[in-house]
C-alpha beads as a LAMMPS data file, in Angstrom:
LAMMPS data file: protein, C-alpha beads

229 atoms
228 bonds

1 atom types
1 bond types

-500.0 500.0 xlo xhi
-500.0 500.0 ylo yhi
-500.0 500.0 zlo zhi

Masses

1 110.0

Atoms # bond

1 1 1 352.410 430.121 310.632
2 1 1 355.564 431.151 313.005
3 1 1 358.234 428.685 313.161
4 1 1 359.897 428.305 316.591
5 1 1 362.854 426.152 317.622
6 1 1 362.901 424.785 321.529
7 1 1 366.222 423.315 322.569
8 1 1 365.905 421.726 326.026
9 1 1 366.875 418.309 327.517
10 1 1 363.633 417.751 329.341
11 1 1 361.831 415.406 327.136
12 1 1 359.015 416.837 329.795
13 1 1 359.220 420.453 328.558
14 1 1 359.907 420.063 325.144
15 1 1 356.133 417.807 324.822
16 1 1 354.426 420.556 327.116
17 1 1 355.872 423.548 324.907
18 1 1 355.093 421.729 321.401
19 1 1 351.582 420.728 322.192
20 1 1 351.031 424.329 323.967
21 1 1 352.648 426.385 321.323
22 1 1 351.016 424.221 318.039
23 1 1 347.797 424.917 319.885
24 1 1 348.026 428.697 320.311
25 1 1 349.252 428.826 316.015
26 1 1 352.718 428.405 315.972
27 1 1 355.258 425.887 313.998
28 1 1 357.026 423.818 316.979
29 1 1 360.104 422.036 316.330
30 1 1 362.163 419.985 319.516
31 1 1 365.436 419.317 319.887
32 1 1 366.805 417.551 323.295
33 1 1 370.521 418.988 323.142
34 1 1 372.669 421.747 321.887
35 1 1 374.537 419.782 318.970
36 1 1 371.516 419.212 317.462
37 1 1 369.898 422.200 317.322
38 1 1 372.706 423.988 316.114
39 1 1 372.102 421.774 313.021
40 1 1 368.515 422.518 313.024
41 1 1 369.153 425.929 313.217
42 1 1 371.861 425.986 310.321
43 1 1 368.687 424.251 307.940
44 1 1 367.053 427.354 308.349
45 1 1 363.137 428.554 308.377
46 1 1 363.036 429.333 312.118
47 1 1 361.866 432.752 313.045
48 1 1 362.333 432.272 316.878
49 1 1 364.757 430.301 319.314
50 1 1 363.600 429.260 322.965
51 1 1 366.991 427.575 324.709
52 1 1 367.610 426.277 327.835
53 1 1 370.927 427.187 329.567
54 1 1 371.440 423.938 331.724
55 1 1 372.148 421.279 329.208
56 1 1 374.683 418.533 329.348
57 1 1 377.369 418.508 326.227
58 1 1 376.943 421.711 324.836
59 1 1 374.991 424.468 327.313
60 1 1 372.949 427.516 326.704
61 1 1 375.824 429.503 326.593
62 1 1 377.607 428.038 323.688
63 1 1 374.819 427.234 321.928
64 1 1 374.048 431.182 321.967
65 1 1 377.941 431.855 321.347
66 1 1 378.099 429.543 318.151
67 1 1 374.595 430.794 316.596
68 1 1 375.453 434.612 317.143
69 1 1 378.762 434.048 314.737
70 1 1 376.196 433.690 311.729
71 1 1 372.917 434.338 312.899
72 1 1 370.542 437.074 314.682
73 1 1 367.443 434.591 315.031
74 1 1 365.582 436.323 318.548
75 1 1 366.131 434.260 321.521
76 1 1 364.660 433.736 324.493
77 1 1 366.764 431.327 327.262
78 1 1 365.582 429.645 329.978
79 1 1 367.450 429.630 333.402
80 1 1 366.925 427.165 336.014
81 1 1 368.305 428.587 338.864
82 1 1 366.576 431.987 338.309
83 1 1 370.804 433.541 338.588
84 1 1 371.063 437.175 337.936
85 1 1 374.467 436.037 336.702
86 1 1 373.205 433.939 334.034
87 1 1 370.181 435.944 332.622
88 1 1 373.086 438.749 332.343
89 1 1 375.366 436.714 330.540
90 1 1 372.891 435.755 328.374
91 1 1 372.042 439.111 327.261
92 1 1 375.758 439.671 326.739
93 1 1 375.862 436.593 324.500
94 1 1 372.827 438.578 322.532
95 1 1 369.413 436.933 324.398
96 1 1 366.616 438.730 323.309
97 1 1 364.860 437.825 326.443
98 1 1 364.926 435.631 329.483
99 1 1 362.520 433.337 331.574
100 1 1 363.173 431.880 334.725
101 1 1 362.384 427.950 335.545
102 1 1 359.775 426.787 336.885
103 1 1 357.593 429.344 334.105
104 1 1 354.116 429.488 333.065
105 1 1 353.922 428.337 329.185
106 1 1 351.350 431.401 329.192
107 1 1 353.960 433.869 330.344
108 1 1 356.637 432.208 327.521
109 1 1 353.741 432.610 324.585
110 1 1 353.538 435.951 325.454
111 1 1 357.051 436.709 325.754
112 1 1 357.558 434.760 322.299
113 1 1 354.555 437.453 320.625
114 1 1 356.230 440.200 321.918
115 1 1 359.701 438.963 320.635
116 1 1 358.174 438.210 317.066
117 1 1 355.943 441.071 317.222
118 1 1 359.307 443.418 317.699
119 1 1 360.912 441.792 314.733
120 1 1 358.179 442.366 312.781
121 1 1 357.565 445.982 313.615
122 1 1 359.354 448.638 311.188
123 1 1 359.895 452.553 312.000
124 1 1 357.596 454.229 309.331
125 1 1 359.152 455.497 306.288
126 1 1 360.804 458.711 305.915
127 1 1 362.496 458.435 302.738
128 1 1 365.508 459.079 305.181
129 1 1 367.728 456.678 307.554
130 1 1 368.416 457.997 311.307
131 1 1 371.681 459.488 311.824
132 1 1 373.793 460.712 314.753
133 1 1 376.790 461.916 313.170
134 1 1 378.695 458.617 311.827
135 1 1 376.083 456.493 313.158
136 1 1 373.405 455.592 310.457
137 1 1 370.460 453.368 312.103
138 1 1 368.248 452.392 308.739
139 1 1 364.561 450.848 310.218
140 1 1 363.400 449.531 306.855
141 1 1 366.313 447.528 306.252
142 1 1 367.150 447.070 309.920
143 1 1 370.556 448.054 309.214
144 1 1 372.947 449.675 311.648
145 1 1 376.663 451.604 310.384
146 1 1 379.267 453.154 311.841
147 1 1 381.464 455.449 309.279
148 1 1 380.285 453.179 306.701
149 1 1 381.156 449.879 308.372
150 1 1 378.118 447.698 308.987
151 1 1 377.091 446.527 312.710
152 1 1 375.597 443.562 313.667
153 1 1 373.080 443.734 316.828
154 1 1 370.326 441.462 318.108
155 1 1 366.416 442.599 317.530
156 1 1 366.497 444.496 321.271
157 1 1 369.921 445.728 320.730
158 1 1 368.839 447.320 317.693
159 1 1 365.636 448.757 319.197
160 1 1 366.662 449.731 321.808
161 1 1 369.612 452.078 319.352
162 1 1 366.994 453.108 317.312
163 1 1 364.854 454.424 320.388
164 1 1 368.031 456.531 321.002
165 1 1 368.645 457.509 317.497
166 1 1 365.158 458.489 316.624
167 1 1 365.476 460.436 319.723
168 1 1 368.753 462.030 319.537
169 1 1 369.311 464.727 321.822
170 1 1 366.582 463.898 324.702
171 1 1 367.506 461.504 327.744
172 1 1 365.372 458.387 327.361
173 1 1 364.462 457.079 331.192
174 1 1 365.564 453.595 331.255
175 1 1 362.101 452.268 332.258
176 1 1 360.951 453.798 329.139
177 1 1 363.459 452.759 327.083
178 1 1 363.106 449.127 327.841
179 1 1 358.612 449.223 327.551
180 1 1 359.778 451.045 323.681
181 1 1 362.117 448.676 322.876
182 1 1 360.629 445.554 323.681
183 1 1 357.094 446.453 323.255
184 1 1 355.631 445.334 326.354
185 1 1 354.832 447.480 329.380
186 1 1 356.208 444.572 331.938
187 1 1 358.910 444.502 334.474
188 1 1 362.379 443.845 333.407
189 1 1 365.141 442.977 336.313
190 1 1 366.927 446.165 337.093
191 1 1 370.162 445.850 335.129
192 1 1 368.670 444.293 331.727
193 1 1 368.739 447.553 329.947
194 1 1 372.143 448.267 331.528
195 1 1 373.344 444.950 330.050
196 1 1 371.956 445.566 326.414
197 1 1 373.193 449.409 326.432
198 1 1 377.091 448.173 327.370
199 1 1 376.918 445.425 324.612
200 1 1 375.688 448.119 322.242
201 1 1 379.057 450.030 323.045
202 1 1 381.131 447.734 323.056
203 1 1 379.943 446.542 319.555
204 1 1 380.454 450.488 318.602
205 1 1 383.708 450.493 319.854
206 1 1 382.640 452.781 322.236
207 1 1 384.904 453.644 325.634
208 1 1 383.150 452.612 328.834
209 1 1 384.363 455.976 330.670
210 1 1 383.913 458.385 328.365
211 1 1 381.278 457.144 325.789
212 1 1 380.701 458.871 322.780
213 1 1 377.775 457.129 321.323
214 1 1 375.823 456.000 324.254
215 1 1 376.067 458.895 327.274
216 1 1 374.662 457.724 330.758
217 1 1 372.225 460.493 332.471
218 1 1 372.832 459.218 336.303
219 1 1 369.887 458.405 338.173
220 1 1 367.952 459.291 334.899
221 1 1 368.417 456.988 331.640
222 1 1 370.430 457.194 328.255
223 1 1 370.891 459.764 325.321
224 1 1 373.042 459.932 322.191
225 1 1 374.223 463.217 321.293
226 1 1 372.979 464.505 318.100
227 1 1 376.541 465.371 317.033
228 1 1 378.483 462.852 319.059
229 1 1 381.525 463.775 316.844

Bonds

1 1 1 2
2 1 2 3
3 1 3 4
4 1 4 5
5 1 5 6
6 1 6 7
7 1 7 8
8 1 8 9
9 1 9 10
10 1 10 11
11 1 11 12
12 1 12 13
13 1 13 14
14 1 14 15
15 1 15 16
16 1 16 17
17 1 17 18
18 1 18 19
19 1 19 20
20 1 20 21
21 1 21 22
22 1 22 23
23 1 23 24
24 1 24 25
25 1 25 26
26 1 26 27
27 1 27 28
28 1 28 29
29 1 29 30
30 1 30 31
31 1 31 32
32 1 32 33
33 1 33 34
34 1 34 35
35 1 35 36
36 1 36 37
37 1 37 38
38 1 38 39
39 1 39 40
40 1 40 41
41 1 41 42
42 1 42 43
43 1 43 44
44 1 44 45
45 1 45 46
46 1 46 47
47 1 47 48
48 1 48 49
49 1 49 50
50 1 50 51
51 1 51 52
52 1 52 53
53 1 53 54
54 1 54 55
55 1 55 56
56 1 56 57
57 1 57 58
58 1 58 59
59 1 59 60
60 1 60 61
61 1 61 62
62 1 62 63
63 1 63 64
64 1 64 65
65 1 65 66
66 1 66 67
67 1 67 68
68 1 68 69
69 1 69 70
70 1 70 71
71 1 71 72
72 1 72 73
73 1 73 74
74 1 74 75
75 1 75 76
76 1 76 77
77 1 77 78
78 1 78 79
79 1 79 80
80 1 80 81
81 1 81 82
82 1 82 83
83 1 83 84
84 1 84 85
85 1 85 86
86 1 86 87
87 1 87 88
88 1 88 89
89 1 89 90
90 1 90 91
91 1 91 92
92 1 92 93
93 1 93 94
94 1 94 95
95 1 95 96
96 1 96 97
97 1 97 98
98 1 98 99
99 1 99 100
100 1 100 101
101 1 101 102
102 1 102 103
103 1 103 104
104 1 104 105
105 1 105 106
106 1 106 107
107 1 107 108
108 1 108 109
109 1 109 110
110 1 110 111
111 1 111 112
112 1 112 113
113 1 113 114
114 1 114 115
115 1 115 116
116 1 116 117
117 1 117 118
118 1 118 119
119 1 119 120
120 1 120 121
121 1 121 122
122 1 122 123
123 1 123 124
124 1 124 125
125 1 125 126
126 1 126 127
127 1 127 128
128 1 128 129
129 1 129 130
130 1 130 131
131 1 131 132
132 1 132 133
133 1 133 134
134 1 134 135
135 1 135 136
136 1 136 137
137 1 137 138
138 1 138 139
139 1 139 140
140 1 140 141
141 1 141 142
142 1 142 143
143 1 143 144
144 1 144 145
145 1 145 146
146 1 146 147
147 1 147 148
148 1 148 149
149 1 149 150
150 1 150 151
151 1 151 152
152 1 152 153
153 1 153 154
154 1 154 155
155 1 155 156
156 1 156 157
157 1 157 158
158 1 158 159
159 1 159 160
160 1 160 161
161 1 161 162
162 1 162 163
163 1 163 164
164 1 164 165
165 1 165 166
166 1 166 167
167 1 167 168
168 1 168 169
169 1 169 170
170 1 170 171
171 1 171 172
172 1 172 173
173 1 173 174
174 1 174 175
175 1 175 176
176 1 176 177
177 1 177 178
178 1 178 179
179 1 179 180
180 1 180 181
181 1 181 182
182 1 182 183
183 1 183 184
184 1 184 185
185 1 185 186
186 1 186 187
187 1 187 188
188 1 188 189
189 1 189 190
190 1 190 191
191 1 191 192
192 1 192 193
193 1 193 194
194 1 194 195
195 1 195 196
196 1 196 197
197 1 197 198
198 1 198 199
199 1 199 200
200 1 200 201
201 1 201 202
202 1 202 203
203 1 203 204
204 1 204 205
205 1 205 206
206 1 206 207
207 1 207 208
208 1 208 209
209 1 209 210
210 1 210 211
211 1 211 212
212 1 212 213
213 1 213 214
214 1 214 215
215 1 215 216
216 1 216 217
217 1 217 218
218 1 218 219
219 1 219 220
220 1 220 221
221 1 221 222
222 1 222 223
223 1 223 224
224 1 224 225
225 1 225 226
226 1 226 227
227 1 227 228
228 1 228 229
Protein backbone atom coordinates (compact mmCIF):
# COMPACT_ATOMS: atom_id res chain seq x y z
CA UNK A 1 0.00 0.00 0.00
CA UNK A 2 1.38 3.74 -0.87
CA UNK A 3 2.11 5.82 2.03
CA UNK A 4 1.23 9.52 1.63
CA UNK A 5 1.82 12.42 4.02
CA UNK A 6 -0.91 15.53 3.90
CA UNK A 7 0.23 18.61 5.78
CA UNK A 8 -2.60 21.17 5.90
CA UNK A 9 -4.22 23.24 8.71
CA UNK A 10 -7.78 22.58 7.67
CA UNK A 11 -8.86 19.96 10.04
CA UNK A 12 -11.70 20.02 7.04
CA UNK A 13 -9.30 18.88 4.30
CA UNK A 14 -7.09 16.77 6.03
CA UNK A 15 -10.58 14.30 7.11
CA UNK A 16 -11.86 14.67 3.37
CA UNK A 17 -8.30 13.66 1.87
CA UNK A 18 -7.71 10.67 4.50
CA UNK A 19 -11.08 9.09 4.14
CA UNK A 20 -10.88 9.74 0.15
CA UNK A 21 -7.37 8.59 -0.32
CA UNK A 22 -7.66 5.25 2.31
CA UNK A 23 -10.66 4.50 0.14
CA UNK A 24 -9.08 4.62 -3.32
CA UNK A 25 -5.78 2.15 -1.60
CA UNK A 26 -3.48 4.40 -0.24
CA UNK A 27 -1.69 4.79 3.41
CA UNK A 28 -2.98 8.38 4.71
CA UNK A 29 -1.22 10.05 7.39
CA UNK A 30 -2.41 13.98 8.69
CA UNK A 31 -0.59 16.44 10.07
CA UNK A 32 -2.27 20.07 10.84
CA UNK A 33 1.08 22.23 10.65
CA UNK A 34 4.50 22.41 9.21
CA UNK A 35 6.58 21.59 12.51
CA UNK A 36 5.02 18.55 12.70
CA UNK A 37 5.26 17.12 9.63
CA UNK A 38 8.70 17.85 9.23
CA UNK A 39 9.01 15.33 12.12
CA UNK A 40 6.79 12.94 10.46
CA UNK A 41 8.62 13.18 7.52
CA UNK A 42 12.17 12.73 9.23
CA UNK A 43 10.48 9.04 10.73
CA UNK A 44 10.45 8.00 7.35
CA UNK A 45 8.18 5.38 5.18
CA UNK A 46 6.38 8.07 3.15
CA UNK A 47 6.53 7.70 -0.56
CA UNK A 48 4.53 10.94 -1.34
CA UNK A 49 4.04 14.54 0.25
CA UNK A 50 0.75 16.65 -0.41
CA UNK A 51 1.46 20.32 1.43
CA UNK A 52 -0.40 23.21 1.68
CA UNK A 53 1.40 26.58 1.18
CA UNK A 54 -0.85 28.85 3.48
CA UNK A 55 -0.12 27.65 6.93
CA UNK A 56 0.40 29.66 10.05
CA UNK A 57 4.02 29.04 11.91
CA UNK A 58 5.89 27.41 9.41
CA UNK A 59 4.34 27.76 5.53
CA UNK A 60 4.56 25.69 2.45
CA UNK A 61 7.53 27.28 1.51
CA UNK A 62 9.76 26.38 4.33
CA UNK A 63 8.40 23.32 4.89
CA UNK A 64 9.56 22.48 1.13
CA UNK A 65 12.96 24.46 1.83
CA UNK A 66 13.83 22.36 5.05
CA UNK A 67 12.74 18.80 3.50
CA UNK A 68 14.72 19.41 0.13
CA UNK A 69 18.15 19.79 2.40
CA UNK A 70 17.83 15.88 3.05
CA UNK A 71 15.14 14.59 1.15
CA UNK A 72 13.67 14.14 -2.58
CA UNK A 73 10.19 12.64 -1.34
CA UNK A 74 7.68 13.93 -4.64
CA UNK A 75 5.53 16.73 -3.68
CA UNK A 76 2.61 18.08 -4.66
CA UNK A 77 1.52 21.76 -2.88
CA UNK A 78 -1.55 23.21 -2.65
CA UNK A 79 -2.13 27.01 -3.31
CA UNK A 80 -5.02 28.87 -2.16
CA UNK A 81 -4.99 31.79 -4.05
CA UNK A 82 -4.43 29.94 -7.38
CA UNK A 83 -0.90 32.74 -7.69
CA UNK A 84 1.23 32.07 -10.64
CA UNK A 85 3.83 33.45 -8.24
CA UNK A 86 3.49 30.81 -5.78
CA UNK A 87 3.00 27.59 -7.93
CA UNK A 88 6.44 29.00 -9.53
CA UNK A 89 8.17 29.30 -6.45
CA UNK A 90 7.19 26.15 -5.52
CA UNK A 91 8.67 24.44 -8.37
CA UNK A 92 11.84 26.40 -7.66
CA UNK A 93 11.81 25.06 -4.09
CA UNK A 94 11.61 21.42 -6.03
CA UNK A 95 7.43 20.78 -6.16
CA UNK A 96 6.83 17.98 -8.17
CA UNK A 97 3.46 19.30 -8.94
CA UNK A 98 0.87 21.85 -8.02
CA UNK A 99 -3.00 22.09 -7.36
CA UNK A 100 -4.91 25.03 -6.98
CA UNK A 101 -7.64 25.51 -3.97
CA UNK A 102 -10.74 24.94 -4.12
CA UNK A 103 -9.64 21.19 -6.05
CA UNK A 104 -11.47 18.14 -6.78
CA UNK A 105 -9.96 15.19 -4.45
CA UNK A 106 -10.45 13.24 -7.91
CA UNK A 107 -8.16 15.57 -9.80
CA UNK A 108 -5.42 15.32 -6.58
CA UNK A 109 -5.68 11.19 -6.72
CA UNK A 110 -4.85 11.40 -10.07
CA UNK A 111 -2.19 13.83 -9.88
CA UNK A 112 -0.77 11.73 -6.79
CA UNK A 113 -0.80 8.26 -9.45
CA UNK A 114 0.87 10.07 -11.89
CA UNK A 115 3.51 11.46 -9.37
CA UNK A 116 4.07 7.84 -7.88
CA UNK A 117 3.65 6.25 -11.11
CA UNK A 118 6.79 8.57 -12.44
CA UNK A 119 8.86 7.51 -9.50
CA UNK A 120 8.25 4.21 -10.10
CA UNK A 121 8.94 4.11 -13.80
CA UNK A 122 12.71 3.18 -14.83
CA UNK A 123 14.35 3.78 -18.46
CA UNK A 124 14.93 0.11 -19.67
CA UNK A 125 18.27 -1.30 -19.31
CA UNK A 126 21.05 -0.81 -21.60
CA UNK A 127 23.88 -2.10 -19.77
CA UNK A 128 24.95 1.64 -20.36
CA UNK A 129 24.17 5.10 -18.42
CA UNK A 130 23.16 8.26 -20.72
CA UNK A 131 25.84 10.62 -21.32
CA UNK A 132 26.26 14.09 -22.85
CA UNK A 133 29.78 14.72 -22.54
CA UNK A 134 30.44 15.24 -18.59
CA UNK A 135 26.92 14.76 -17.88
CA UNK A 136 26.12 11.07 -16.88
CA UNK A 137 22.15 10.62 -16.28
CA UNK A 138 22.01 6.73 -14.85
CA UNK A 139 17.90 5.61 -15.01
CA UNK A 140 18.36 2.44 -12.99
CA UNK A 141 19.89 4.05 -10.17
CA UNK A 142 18.26 7.41 -10.81
CA UNK A 143 21.49 8.99 -10.49
CA UNK A 144 22.55 12.23 -12.13
CA UNK A 145 26.73 13.49 -12.38
CA UNK A 146 28.45 16.14 -13.55
CA UNK A 147 32.43 15.40 -14.09
CA UNK A 148 32.03 12.90 -11.49
CA UNK A 149 30.28 15.04 -8.88
CA UNK A 150 26.83 13.74 -7.99
CA UNK A 151 23.53 16.00 -8.53
CA UNK A 152 20.65 16.04 -6.62
CA UNK A 153 17.19 16.79 -8.58
CA UNK A 154 13.54 16.19 -7.76
CA UNK A 155 11.58 13.11 -9.67
CA UNK A 156 10.39 15.82 -12.65
CA UNK A 157 13.66 17.51 -12.61
CA UNK A 158 15.27 14.36 -13.27
CA UNK A 159 12.79 13.30 -15.98
CA UNK A 160 12.50 15.84 -17.47
CA UNK A 161 16.98 15.67 -17.89
CA UNK A 162 16.70 12.34 -18.83
CA UNK A 163 14.05 13.16 -21.68
CA UNK A 164 16.89 15.48 -22.89
CA UNK A 165 19.69 13.14 -22.38
CA UNK A 166 18.12 10.13 -23.92
CA UNK A 167 17.48 12.50 -26.65
CA UNK A 168 20.61 14.33 -27.10
CA UNK A 169 20.92 16.17 -30.16
CA UNK A 170 17.03 16.66 -31.18
CA UNK A 171 14.96 19.78 -29.84
CA UNK A 172 12.29 18.40 -27.52
CA UNK A 173 8.96 20.83 -27.93
CA UNK A 174 8.19 21.92 -24.53
CA UNK A 175 4.59 20.56 -24.66
CA UNK A 176 6.17 17.32 -25.26
CA UNK A 177 8.63 17.48 -22.92
CA UNK A 178 6.38 18.16 -20.03
CA UNK A 179 3.39 15.03 -21.27
CA UNK A 180 7.15 12.68 -21.22
CA UNK A 181 8.22 13.81 -18.17
CA UNK A 182 5.36 13.75 -16.07
CA UNK A 183 3.48 11.06 -17.71
CA UNK A 184 0.24 12.56 -18.20
CA UNK A 185 -1.07 14.13 -21.40
CA UNK A 186 -2.77 17.23 -19.30
CA UNK A 187 -2.29 20.90 -19.37
CA UNK A 188 0.48 22.40 -17.45
CA UNK A 189 0.45 26.47 -16.91
CA UNK A 190 2.68 27.92 -19.54
CA UNK A 191 5.93 28.55 -17.67
CA UNK A 192 6.07 25.16 -15.51
CA UNK A 193 8.52 23.55 -17.78
CA UNK A 194 10.38 26.88 -18.03
CA UNK A 195 10.60 26.85 -14.21
CA UNK A 196 11.89 23.14 -13.88
CA UNK A 197 14.44 23.60 -16.98
CA UNK A 198 16.15 26.95 -15.11
CA UNK A 199 16.35 25.00 -11.74
CA UNK A 200 17.96 22.16 -13.67
CA UNK A 201 20.74 24.77 -14.72
CA UNK A 202 21.21 26.34 -12.09
CA UNK A 203 21.78 23.03 -10.13
CA UNK A 204 24.39 22.27 -13.19
CA UNK A 205 26.01 25.32 -12.72
CA UNK A 206 24.94 26.22 -15.90
CA UNK A 207 25.04 30.17 -17.22
CA UNK A 208 21.58 31.56 -17.91
CA UNK A 209 22.89 33.42 -21.22
CA UNK A 210 24.90 31.16 -22.70
CA UNK A 211 23.91 27.62 -21.42
CA UNK A 212 25.92 24.81 -22.08
CA UNK A 213 23.89 21.97 -20.83
CA UNK A 214 20.39 23.03 -21.38
CA UNK A 215 20.15 25.21 -24.96
CA UNK A 216 16.72 27.04 -25.52
CA UNK A 217 15.25 26.51 -29.27
CA UNK A 218 13.01 29.92 -29.30
CA UNK A 219 9.53 29.50 -30.04
CA UNK A 220 10.35 25.69 -30.23
CA UNK A 221 11.48 23.74 -26.91
CA UNK A 222 14.87 22.46 -25.35
CA UNK A 223 17.94 20.30 -26.50
CA UNK A 224 21.27 19.31 -24.96
CA UNK A 225 24.04 19.08 -27.25
CA UNK A 226 25.48 15.74 -27.64
CA UNK A 227 28.98 17.16 -27.05
CA UNK A 228 28.14 20.18 -24.96
CA UNK A 229 31.93 20.39 -24.16
Amino acid sequence: MRSVLVIDDDERIRSLLAEYLAGRGLRVETAGDGESGLEMLRGGGFELLVLDIMMPGKDGFEVLRELRQTSRIPCIMLTARGDELDRIVGLELGADDYLPKPFNPRELLARIQAVLRRTDERQPSTGQALRAGGLLVDPDRRLVELDGQPIELTTTEFEILRTLVANAGRVIPRERLMELARGEDYAAFERSVDVHVSHIRRKLGDDVRQPTWIKTVRGVGYTVPRQPR
